[in-house]
PADOBA-657174 format. One record per residue (C-alpha): residue number from 1; residue in one letter; x, y negated, z. Coordinates in steps of 0.25 Angstrom, whole numbers, padded with zeros to 4 digits. Example, Ala and Ser with C-alpha at 12.3 -4.5 7.8 and 13.67 -1.06 7.14 Angstrom:
2
+-----+------+-------+-------+-------+
| pos | code |    px |    py |    pz |
+-----+------+-------+-------+-------+
|   1 |    A |  0049 |  0018 |  0031 |
|   2 |    S |  0055 |  0004 |  0029 |
+-----+------+-------+-------+-------+
% end
This chain:
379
+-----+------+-------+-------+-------+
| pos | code |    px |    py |    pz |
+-----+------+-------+-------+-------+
|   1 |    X |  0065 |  0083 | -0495 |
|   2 |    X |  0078 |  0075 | -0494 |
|   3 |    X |  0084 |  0077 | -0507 |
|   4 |    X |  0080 |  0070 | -0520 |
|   5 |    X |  0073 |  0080 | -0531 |
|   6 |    X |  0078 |  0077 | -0545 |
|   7 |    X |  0071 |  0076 | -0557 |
|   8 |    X |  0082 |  0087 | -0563 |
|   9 |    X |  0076 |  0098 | -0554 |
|  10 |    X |  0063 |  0098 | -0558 |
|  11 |    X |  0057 |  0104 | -0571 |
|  12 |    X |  0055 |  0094 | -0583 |
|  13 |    X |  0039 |  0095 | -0581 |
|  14 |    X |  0039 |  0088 | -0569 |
|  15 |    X |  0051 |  0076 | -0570 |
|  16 |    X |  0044 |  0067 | -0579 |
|  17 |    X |  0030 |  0071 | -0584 |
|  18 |    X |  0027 |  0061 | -0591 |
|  19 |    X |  0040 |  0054 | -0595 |
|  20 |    X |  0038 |  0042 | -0585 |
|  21 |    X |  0047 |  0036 | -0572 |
|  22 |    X |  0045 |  0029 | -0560 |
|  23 |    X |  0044 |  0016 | -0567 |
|  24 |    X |  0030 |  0022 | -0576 |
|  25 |    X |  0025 |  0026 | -0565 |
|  26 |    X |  0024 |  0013 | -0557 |
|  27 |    X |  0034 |  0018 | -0546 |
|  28 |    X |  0046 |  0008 | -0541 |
|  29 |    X |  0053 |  0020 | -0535 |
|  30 |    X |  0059 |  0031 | -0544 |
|  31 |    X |  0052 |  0046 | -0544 |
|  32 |    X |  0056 |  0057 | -0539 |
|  33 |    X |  0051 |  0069 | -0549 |
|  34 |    X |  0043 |  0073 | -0539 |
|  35 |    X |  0037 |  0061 | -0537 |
|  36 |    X |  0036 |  0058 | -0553 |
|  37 |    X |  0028 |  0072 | -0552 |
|  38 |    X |  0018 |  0068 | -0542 |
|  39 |    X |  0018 |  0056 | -0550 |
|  40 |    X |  0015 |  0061 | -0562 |
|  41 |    X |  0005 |  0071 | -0555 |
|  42 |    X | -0004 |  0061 | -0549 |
|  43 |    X | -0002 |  0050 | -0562 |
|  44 |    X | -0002 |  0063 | -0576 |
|  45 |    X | -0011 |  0072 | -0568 |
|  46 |    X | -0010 |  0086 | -0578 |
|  47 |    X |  0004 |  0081 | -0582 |
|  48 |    X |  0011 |  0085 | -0572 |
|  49 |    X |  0002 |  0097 | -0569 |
|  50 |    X |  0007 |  0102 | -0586 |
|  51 |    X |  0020 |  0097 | -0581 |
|  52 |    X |  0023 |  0105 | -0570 |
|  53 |    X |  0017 |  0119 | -0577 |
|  54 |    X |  0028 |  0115 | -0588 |
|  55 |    X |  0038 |  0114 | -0580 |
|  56 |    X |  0038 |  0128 | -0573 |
|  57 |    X |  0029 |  0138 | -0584 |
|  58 |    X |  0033 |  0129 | -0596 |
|  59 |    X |  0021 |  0122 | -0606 |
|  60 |    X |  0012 |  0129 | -0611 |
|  61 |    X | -0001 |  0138 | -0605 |
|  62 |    X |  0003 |  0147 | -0593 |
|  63 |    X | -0003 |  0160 | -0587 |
|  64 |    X | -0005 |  0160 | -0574 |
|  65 |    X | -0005 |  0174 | -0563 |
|  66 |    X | -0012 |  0171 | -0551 |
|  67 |    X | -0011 |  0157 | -0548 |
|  68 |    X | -0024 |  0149 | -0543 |
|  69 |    X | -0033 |  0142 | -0556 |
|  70 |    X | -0025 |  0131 | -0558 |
|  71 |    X | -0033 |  0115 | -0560 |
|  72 |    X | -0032 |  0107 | -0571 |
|  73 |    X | -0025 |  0095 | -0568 |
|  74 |    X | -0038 |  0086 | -0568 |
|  75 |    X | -0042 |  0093 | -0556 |
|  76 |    X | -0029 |  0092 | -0550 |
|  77 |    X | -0029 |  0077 | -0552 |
|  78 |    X | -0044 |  0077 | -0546 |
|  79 |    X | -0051 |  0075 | -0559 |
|  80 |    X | -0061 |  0083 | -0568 |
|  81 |    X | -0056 |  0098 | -0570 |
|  82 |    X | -0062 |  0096 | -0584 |
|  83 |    X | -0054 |  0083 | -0588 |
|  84 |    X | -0043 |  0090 | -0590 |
|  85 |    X | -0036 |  0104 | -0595 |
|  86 |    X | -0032 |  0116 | -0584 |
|  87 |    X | -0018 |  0116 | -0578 |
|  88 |    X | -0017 |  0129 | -0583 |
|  89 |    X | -0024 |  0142 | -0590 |
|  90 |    X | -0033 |  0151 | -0580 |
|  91 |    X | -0027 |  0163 | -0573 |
|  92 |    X | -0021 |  0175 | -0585 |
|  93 |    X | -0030 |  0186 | -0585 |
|  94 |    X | -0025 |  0199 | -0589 |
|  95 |    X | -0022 |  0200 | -0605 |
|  96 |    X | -0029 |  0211 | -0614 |
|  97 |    X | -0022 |  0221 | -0622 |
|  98 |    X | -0018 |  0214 | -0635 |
|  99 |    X | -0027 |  0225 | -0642 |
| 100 |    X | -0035 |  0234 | -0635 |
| 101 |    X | -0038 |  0245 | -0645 |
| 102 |    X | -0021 |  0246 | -0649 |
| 103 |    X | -0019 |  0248 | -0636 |
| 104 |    X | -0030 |  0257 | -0630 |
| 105 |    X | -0034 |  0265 | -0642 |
| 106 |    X | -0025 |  0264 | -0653 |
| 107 |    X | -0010 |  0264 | -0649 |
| 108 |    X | -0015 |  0276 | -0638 |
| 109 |    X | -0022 |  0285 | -0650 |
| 110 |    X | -0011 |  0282 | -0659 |
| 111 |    X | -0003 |  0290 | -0646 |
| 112 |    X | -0012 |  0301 | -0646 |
| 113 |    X | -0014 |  0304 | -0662 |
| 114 |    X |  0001 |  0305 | -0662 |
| 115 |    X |  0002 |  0314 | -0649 |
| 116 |    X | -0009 |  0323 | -0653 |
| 117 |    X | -0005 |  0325 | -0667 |
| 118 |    X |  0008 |  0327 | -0665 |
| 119 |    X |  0006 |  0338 | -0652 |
| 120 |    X | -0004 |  0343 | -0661 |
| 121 |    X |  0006 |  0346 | -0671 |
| 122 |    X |  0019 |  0348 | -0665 |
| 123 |    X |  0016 |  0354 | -0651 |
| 124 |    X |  0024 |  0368 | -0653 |
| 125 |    X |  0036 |  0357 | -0654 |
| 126 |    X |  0031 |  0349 | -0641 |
| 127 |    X |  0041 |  0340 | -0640 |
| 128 |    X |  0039 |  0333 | -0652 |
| 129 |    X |  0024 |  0330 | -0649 |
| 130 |    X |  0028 |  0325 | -0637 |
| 131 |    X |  0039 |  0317 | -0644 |
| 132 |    X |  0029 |  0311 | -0652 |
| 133 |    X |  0021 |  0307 | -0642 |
| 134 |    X |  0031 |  0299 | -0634 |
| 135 |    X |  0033 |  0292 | -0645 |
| 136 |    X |  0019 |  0289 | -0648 |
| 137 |    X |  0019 |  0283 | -0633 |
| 138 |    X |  0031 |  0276 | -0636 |
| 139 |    X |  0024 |  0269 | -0650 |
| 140 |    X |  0011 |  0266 | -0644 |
| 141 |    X |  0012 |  0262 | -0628 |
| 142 |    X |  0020 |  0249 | -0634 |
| 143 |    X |  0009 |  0246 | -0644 |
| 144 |    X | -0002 |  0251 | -0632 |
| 145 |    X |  0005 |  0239 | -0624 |
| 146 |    X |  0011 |  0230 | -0630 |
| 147 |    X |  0023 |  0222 | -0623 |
| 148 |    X |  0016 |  0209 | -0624 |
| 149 |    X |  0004 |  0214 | -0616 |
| 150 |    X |  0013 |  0220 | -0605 |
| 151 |    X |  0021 |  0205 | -0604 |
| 152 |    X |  0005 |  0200 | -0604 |
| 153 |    X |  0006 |  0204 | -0588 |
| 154 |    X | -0005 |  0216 | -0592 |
| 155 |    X | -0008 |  0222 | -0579 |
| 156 |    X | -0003 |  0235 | -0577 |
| 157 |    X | -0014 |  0243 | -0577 |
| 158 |    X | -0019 |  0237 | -0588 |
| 159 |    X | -0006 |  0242 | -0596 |
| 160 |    X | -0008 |  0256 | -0592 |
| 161 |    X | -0022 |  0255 | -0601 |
| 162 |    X | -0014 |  0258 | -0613 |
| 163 |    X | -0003 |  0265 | -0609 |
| 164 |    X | -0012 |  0274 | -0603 |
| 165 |    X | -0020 |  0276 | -0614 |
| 166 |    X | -0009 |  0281 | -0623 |
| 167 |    X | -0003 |  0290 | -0612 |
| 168 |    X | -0017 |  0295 | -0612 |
| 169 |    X | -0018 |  0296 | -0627 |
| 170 |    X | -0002 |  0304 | -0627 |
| 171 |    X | -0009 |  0314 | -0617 |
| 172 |    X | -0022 |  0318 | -0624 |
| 173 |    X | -0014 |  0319 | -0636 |
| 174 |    X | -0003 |  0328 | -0632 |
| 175 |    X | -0017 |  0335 | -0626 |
| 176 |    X | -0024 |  0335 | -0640 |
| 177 |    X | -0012 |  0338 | -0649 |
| 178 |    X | -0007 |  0351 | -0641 |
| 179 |    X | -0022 |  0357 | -0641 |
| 180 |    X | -0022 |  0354 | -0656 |
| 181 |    X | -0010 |  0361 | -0658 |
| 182 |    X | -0013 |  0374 | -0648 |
| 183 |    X | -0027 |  0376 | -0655 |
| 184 |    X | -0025 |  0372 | -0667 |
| 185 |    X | -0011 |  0367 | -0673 |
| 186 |    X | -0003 |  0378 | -0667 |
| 187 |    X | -0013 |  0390 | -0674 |
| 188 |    X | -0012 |  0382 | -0687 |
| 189 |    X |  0004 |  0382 | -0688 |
| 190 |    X |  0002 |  0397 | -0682 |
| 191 |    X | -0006 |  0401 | -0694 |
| 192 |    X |  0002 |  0390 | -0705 |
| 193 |    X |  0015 |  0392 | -0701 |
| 194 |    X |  0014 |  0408 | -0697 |
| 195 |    X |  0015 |  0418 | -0710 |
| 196 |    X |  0005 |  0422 | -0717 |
| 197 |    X |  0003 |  0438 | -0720 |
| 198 |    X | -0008 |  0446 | -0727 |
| 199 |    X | -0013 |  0459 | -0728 |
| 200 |    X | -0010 |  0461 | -0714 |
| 201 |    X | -0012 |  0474 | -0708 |
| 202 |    X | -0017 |  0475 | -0692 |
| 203 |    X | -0009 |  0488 | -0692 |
| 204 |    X |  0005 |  0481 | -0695 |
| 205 |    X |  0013 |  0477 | -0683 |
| 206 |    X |  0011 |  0464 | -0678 |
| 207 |    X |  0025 |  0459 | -0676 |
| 208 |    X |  0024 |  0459 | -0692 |
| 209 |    X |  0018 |  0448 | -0692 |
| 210 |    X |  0022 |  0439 | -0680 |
| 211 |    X |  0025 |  0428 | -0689 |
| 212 |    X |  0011 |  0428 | -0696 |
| 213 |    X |  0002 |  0416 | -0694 |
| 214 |    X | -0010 |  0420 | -0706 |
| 215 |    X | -0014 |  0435 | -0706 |
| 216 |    X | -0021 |  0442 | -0717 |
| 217 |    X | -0025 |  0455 | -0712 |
| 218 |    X | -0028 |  0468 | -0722 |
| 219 |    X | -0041 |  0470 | -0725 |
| 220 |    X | -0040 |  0486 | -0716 |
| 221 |    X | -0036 |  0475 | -0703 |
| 222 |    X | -0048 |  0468 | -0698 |
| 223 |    X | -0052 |  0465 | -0682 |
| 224 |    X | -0056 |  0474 | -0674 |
| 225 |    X | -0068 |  0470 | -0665 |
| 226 |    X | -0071 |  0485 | -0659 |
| 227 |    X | -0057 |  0480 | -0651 |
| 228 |    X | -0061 |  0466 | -0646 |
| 229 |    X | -0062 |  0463 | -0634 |
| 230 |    X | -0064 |  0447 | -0626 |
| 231 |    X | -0053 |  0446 | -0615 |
| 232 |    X | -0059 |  0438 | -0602 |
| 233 |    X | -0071 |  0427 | -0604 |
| 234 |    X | -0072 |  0413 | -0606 |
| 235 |    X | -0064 |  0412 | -0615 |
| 236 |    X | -0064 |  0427 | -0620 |
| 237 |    X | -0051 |  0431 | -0627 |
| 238 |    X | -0056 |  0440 | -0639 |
| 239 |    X | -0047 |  0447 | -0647 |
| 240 |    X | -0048 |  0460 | -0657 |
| 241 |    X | -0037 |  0469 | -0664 |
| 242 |    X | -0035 |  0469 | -0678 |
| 243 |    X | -0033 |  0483 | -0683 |
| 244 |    X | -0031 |  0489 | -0696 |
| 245 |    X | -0041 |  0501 | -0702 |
| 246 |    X | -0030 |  0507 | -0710 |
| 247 |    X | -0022 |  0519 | -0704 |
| 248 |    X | -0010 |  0512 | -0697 |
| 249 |    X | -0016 |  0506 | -0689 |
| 250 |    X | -0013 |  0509 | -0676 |
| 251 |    X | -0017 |  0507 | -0660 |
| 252 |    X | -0010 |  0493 | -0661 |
| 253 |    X | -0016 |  0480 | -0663 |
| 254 |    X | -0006 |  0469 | -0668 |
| 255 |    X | -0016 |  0460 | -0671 |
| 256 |    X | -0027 |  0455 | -0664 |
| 257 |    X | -0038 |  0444 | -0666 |
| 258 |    X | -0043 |  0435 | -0656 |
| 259 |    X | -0053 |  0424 | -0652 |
| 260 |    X | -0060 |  0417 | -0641 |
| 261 |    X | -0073 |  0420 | -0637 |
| 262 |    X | -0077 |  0429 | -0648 |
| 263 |    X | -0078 |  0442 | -0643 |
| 264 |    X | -0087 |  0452 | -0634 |
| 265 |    X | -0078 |  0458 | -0622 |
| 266 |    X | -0078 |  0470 | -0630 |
| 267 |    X | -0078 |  0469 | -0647 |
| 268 |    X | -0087 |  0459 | -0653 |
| 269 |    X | -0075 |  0451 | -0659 |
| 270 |    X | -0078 |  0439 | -0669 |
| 271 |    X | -0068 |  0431 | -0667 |
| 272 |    X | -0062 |  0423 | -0680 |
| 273 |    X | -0067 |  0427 | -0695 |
| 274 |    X | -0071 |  0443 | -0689 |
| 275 |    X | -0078 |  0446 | -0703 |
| 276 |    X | -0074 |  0456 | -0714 |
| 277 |    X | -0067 |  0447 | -0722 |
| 278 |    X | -0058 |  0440 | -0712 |
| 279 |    X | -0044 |  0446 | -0713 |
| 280 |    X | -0036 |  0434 | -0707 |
| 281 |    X | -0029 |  0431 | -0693 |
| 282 |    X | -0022 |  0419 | -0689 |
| 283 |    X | -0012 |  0418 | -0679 |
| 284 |    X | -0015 |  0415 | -0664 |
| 285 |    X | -0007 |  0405 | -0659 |
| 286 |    X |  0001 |  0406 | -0644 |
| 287 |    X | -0004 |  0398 | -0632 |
| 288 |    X | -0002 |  0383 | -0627 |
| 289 |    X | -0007 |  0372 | -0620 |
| 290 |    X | -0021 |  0374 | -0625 |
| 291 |    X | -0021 |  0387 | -0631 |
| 292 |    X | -0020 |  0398 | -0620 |
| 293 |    X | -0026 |  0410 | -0626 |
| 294 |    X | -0015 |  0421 | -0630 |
| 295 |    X | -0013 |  0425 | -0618 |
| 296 |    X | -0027 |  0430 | -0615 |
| 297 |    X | -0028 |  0436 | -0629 |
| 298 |    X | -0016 |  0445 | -0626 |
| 299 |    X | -0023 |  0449 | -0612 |
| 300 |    X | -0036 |  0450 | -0622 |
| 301 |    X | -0027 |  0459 | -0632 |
| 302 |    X | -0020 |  0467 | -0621 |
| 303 |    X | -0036 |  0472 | -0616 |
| 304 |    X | -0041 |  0474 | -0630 |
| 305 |    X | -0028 |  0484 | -0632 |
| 306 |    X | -0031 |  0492 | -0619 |
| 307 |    X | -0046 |  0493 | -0623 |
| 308 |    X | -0042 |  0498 | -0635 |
| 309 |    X | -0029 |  0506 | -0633 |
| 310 |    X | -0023 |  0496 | -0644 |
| 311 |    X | -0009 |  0493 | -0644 |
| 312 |    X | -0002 |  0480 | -0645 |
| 313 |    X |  0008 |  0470 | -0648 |
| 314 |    X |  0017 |  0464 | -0637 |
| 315 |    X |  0014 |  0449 | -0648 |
| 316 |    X |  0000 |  0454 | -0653 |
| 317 |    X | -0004 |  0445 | -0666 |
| 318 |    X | -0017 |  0438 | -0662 |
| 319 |    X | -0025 |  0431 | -0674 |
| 320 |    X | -0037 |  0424 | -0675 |
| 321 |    X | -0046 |  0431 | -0687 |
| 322 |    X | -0049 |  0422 | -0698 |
| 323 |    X | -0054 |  0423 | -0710 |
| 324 |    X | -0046 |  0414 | -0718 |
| 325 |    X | -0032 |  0410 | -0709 |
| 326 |    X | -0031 |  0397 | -0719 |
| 327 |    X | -0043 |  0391 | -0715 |
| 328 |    X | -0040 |  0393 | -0701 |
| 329 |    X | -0026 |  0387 | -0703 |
| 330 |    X | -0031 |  0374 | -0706 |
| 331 |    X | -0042 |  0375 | -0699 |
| 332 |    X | -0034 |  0375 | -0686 |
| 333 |    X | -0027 |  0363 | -0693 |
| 334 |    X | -0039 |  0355 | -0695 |
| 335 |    X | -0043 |  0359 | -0680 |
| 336 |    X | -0031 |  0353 | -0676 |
| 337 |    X | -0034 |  0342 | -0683 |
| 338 |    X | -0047 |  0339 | -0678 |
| 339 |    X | -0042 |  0339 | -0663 |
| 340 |    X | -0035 |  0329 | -0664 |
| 341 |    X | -0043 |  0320 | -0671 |
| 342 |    X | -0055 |  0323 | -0659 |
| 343 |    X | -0045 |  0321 | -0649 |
| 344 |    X | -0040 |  0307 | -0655 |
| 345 |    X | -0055 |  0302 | -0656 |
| 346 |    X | -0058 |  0305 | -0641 |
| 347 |    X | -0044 |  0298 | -0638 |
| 348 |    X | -0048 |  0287 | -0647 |
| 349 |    X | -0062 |  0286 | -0640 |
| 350 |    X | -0056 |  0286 | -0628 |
| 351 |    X | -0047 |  0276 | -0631 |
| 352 |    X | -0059 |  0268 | -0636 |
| 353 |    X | -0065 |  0268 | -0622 |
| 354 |    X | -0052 |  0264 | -0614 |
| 355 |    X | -0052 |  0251 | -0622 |
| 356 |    X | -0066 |  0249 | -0621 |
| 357 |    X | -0064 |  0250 | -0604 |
| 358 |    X | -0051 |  0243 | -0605 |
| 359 |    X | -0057 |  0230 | -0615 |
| 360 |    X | -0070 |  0230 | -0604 |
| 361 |    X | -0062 |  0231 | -0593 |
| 362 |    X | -0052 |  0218 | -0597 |
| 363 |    X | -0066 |  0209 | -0601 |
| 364 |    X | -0069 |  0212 | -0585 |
| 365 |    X | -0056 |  0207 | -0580 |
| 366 |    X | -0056 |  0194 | -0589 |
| 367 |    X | -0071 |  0192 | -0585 |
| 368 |    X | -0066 |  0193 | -0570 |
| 369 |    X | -0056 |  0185 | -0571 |
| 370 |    X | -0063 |  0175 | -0579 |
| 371 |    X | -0073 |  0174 | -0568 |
| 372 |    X | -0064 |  0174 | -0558 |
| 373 |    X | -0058 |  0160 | -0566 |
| 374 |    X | -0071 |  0155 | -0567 |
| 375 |    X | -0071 |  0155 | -0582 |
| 376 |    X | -0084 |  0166 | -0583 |
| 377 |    X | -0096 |  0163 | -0572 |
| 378 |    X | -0096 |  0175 | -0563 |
| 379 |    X | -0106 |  0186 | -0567 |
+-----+------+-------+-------+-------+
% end
């Protein structure tokens, strides 16, 4: 190209492959590198080949991205493909997660154990909850998918599998925990952490006892179901006055017992432990997410006051009737309990099932591209 190419700018791989000259090559004339290549090329055969991969990728084995499935260097000399080794390793197929069940099934449930458990717990605080399950994110996505697999060239999509499942599990999480806590974590602080009063008498105001979250009523107070009435259907809100037989009580009702379902539209109340020995009540607790019910029982308390030209509060005490309110405390506890535990089973199964689909669905690609290579016969 009229310039002379020295042997300086070419890389070590190709100026002298196998230590020789001109002169142990049998030539009379001095060799241009280029010429000591082709030289080389036509005399070393897979030599030069190894020699020029060196030179630009560096030794040893090297992946290759869409580039054409290279010879060996038997065939490129014009010999027998099985006389000598491959050029190069076949086409790189897509790596697999280094561990399947840590990144599908354990690093996401570890996400939502901790988010349930800790809306469960804390949701009258939301934004520790919510805190917590940040951080859980922050702990498990790196451990879901680690940084090795990511510089592995993972396809995107196939990245999104894990993340997606620990978003997923954050979501049903905060789901499960808040419905723990609205059903049955927020009535068990209601009746554990509210004040416990005895003797209680249904004629007493009821602002007395705002604070109350165990009630023992007097054995003169007691339900009355003459007075019940079911508000709306399906659900029917049903709710009952509690009055004392003694003389001072008057045409208002403070307190008043309530259920769902449990009731005629007129009387027939058997909501709770409605029996002669039940003198309990424990607190009803105010609406959330989940729980929507208190306003319908103070529509349901409003008609049952008209109907029986009853009085009441502007904060009316709604209880639930019970017959022991310890056991209901703990029973709510263990209530609690148990939602969580159901709801971290069916996220395990279903976690079960993703890595089922997601191992099935990478034996299918390496089967195709294995086919594709001619490594597997074609089905």
């Amino acid at each position: 190209l009229g310039s002379r190419i020295t042997e300086e700018s070419f890389p070590p791989g190709l100026q002298l492959l196998h230590g020789g000259d001109a002169q142990s090559l049998g030539l009379s004339a001095p060799l241009t590198p280029m010429s000591r290549a082709h030289s080389a090329n036509q005399s070393a055969g897979p030599s030069f080949l190894h020699g020029a991969r060196n030179a630009f990728w560096g030794p040893g084995p090297r992946r290759t991205m869409g580039l054409p499935k290279p010879q060996s260097a038997a065939a490129v000399a014009g010999g027998s493909p099985q006389s000598a080794a491959p050029m190069m390793p076949q086409t790189i197929r897509r790596p697999p997660l280094k561990n399947v069940a840590v990144s599908l099934v354990i690093a996401p449930l570890v996400v939502f154990i901790g988010s349930s458990t800790a809306c469960a717990v804390f949701w009258h605080v939301p934004v520790l909850p919510m805190a917590l399950t940040v951080a859980a994110l922050l702990v498990a996505l790196p451990v879901s998918m680690p940084h090795g697999d990511l510089k592995a060239h993972i396809a995107a999509g196939d990245v999104l599998v894990p993340v997606g499942m620990c978003l997923f599990a954050a979501v049903t999480g905060v789901l499960a925990g808040v419905y723990a806590h609205e059903c049955f974590m927020a009535p068990f602080y209601a009746i554990a952490l509210g004040r416990s009063y005895d003797n209680v008498l249904a004629s007493t105001p009821g602002a007395a006892y705002a604070d109350a979250g165990k009630l023992r009523f007097a054995d003169t107070s007691a339900v009355n179901v003459a007075m019940a009435i079911g508000y709306r259907q399906n659900p029917r809100y049903c709710v009952a006055p509690v009055m004392d037989s003694g003389p001072g009580q008057l045409r208002k009702a403070s307190f008043w017992a309530i259920g769902m379902d449990c009731c005629e539209e007129r009387g027939g109340f058997t909501c709770g432990a409605i029996s002669g020995a039940a003198r309990g009540g424990v607190r009803a607790v105010p609406d959330g997410l989940f729980v929507s019910s208190r306003r319908e029982y103070i529509k349901a308390i409003s008609q049952a006051a008209a109907i029986a030209d009853l009085a009441v509060d502007d904060d009316p005490i709604m209880v639930h009737w019970v017959e022991k309110p310890n056991v209901e405390q703990y029973s709510k506890f263990g209530s609690a309990v148990g939602v969580l535990g159901i709801g971290a089973a069916l996220f395990t199964l279903t976690a079960l099932l993703a890595m089922a689909v997601e191992t099935l669905r990478y034996s299918a690609q390496s089967a195709k591209a294995a086919r594709a290579e001619g490594l597997m016969p074609p089905i």
